[in-house]
ROLUM-901114 format. One record per residue (C-alpha): residue in one letter; x, y, z. Coordinates in steps of 0.5 Angstrom, whole numbers, padded with zeros to 4 digits, always signed. Layout:
N
aXYZ...
//
This chain:
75
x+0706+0354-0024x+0703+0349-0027x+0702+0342-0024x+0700+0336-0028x+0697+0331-0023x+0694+0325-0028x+0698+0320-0025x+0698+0321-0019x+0694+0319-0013x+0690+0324-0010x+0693+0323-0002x+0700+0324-0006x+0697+0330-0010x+0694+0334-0002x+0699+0333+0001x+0705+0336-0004x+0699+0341-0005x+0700+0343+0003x+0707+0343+0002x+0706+0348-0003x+0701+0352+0000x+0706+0352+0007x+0712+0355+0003x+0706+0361+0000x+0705+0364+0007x+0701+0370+0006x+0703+0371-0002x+0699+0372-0008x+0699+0364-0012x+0697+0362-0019x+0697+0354-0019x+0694+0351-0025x+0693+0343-0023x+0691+0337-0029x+0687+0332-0027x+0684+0326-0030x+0677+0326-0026x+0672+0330-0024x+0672+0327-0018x+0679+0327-0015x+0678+0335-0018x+0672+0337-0013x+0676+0333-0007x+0683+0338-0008x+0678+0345-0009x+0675+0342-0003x+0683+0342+0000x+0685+0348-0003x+0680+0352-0001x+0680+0351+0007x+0688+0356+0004x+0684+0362+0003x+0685+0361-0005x+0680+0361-0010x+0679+0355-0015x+0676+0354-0021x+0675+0348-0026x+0675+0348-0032x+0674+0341-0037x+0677+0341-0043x+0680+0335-0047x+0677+0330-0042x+0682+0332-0037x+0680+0337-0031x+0684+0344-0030x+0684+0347-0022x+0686+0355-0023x+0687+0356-0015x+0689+0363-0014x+0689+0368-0009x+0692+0370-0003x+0695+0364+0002x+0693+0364+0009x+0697+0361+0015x+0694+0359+0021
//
């Protein structure tokens, strides 16, 4: 799944991101996000990763990319 989040605000962006997580419960996820900054990129890896995810960023052609990989954990 791919996510393109260039224009969207960062609060918008968390909060459809936890609805997404919340659906994955205990399943195995690949999500790659497109952001504009590296700003709004570090504080959705900071998100993503209290799900148990892993998150990588890349930064190619100005715009930052989120991997965000693994297993979701519900709590």
């Amino acid at each position: 799944m791919v996510l393109d989040a260039t224009n969207l605000e960062t609060r918008e962006l968390l909060l459809q991101l936890r609805e997404l997580l919340a659906s994955q419960c205990n399943l195995e996820v690949r999500i790659e996000v497109i952001l504009g900054t590296n700003v709004d990129a570090k504080r959705v890896k900071a998100f993503v990763s209290m799900s148990g995810c892993s998150v990588e960023i890349s930064d190619a052609e100005g715009r930052r990319t989120l991997l965000i990989t693994g297993n979701v954990c519900c709590a």
